[in-house]
Structure formats: structure tokens, C-alpha cells
N, C-alpha and C positions, 0 to 999 in steps of 0.2 A: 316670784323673781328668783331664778337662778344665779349663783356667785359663786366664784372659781378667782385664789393667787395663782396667774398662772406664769412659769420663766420660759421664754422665746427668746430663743439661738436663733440668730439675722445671718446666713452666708456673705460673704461679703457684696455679693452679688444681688445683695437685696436691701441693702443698708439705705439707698435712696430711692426706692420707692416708700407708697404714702400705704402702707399693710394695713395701719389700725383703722386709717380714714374707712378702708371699704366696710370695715367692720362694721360701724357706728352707718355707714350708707346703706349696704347691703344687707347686712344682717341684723340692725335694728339691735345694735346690742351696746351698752355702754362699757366705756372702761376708766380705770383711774391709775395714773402710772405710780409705783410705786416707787424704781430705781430702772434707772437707763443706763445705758453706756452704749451708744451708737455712734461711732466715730463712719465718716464718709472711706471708703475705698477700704473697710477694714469691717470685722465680724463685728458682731453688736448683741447685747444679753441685755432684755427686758424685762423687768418683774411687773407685771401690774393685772389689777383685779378686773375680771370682765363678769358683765351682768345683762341677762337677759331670760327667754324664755329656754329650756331645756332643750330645743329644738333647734330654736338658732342661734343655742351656745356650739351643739355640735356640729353644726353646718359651718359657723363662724372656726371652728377647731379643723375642721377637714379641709378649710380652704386655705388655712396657715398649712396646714401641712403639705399641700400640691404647689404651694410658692413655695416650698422649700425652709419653711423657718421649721426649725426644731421645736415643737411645743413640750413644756413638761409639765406635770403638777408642782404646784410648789408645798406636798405633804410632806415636804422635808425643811431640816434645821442646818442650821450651824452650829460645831461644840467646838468650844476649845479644850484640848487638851492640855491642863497645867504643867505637866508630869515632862511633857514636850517642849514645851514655852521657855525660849530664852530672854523672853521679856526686851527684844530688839528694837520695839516698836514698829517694824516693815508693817503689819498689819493694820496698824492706824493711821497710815499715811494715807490710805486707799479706801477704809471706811466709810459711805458717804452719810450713813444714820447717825455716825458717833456712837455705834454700838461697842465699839472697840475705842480705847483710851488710855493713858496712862499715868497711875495713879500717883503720885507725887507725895512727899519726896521718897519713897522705898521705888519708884523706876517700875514700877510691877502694872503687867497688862491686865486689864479687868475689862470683862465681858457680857455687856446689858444684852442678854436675851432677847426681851421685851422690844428692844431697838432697831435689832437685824431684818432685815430685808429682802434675807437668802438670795441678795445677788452675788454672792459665793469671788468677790473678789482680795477677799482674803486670801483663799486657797492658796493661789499659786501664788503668792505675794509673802508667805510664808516661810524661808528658810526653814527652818526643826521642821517643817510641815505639822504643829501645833493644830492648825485648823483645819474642820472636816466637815462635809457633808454626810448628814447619815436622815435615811428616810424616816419618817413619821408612821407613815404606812405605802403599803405598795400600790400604788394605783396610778397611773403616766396615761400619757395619751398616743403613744407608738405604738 
């Protein structure tokens, strides 16, 4: 069995249709959502783990890519930079892991690794722009 976190960019134009369903029909492949954000008439970022044979992970990958979703690897993190942090909280509002918090009472952001789900909605949520995306290793599927 093959397994791949993988993050899929939804164009807005693609938001209602059922992408993962042909997966799991077509291509015999399972998956497990890890974080969503698919709002209707609007762009949509998917994290979630798919598993299957080596064969019909890439056929299943190649047919995301001809609908048009963004597929990427998710051999990437999220870091906070401290140095950056004005400790605002915007970042915890948006958090859905609780990977991000804040610590009471010194007001200061603190950031479970272990928790993140690299659906990177931190980022722009960020004034200091504090939080980053930086790859693990290079490997995508573009």
C-alpha cells in the first residue's frame, strides 16, 4: 500500500464537484481528510492522506491535475518565526488543529508542531508574517 499527505488547490470552479468521490470509484484508492476548507463559489485547500496501489496513486494524481486542482506534496512544514511574532493572536483564530495558541497569562504564541496540518492558513492570517512555509524536501507533483 501506497501513502502520500497530499495539499489540493480546488479553482473555484471546481469546489462543487464530488473530485475525491471518483477517486475512491475510479481509482480504487482511499483517503482520509485531514483539514478542508472548501467554501462553495470560492477556492478550497485540502489536506488529506490518500492510499492506494503506486499505479492508481498516479493515475488518481494525474486526473486531479486535468480537473484542474493544484496537487502538491505536503513534504513541507510550517515554522514560526519568534523573532517576527508580535504575539497578536490572528494566527489562532484560524488554526483548526490548535496547533497554534496562546499561552496565558504572559499573552505569548506557542506553536505544537506535532499538531499542524500544513493547511498553511496561518500564513496570510499573519500580519509580521511570523509564519512560513518551508519544504522538508523537494518533491511536488507539477
Amino acid at each position: 500500500m501506497y501513502s502520500k499527505i497530499l495539499i489540493l488547490r480546488f479553482p473555484k470552479t471546481m469546489v462543487q464537484k464530488p473530485i475525491v468521490c471518483y477517486l475512491v470509484k475510479d481509482y480504487d484508492l482511499t483517503f482520509n481528510i485531514l483539514n478542508a476548507t472548501v467554501l462553495p463559489r470560492k477556492e478550497g485547500v485540502m489536506v488529506l492522506e490518500l492510499s492506494g496501489t503506486r499505479k492508481n496513486f498516479r493515475e488518481g494524481v494525474q486526473y486531479l491535475k486535468t480537473e484542474g486542482v493544484h496537487v502538491q506534496n505536503a513534504s513541507q512544514e510550517v515554522k514560526h518565526d519568534n523573532k517576527k511574532c508580535t504575539h497578536c493572536g490572528a494566527c489562532t483564530a484560524v488554526c483548526p488543529t490548535g496547533a497554534l495558541s496562546i499561552q496565558r497569562p504572559e499573552m505569548d504564541i506557542v506553536f505544537d508542531q506535532k499538531k499542524c496540518s500544513v493547511c498553511e492558513l496561518c500564513v496570510p492570517a499573519c500580519p509580521p508574517r511570523a509564519m512560513e512555509v518551508r519544504p522538508t524536501k523537494n518533491v511536488f507533483f507539477e
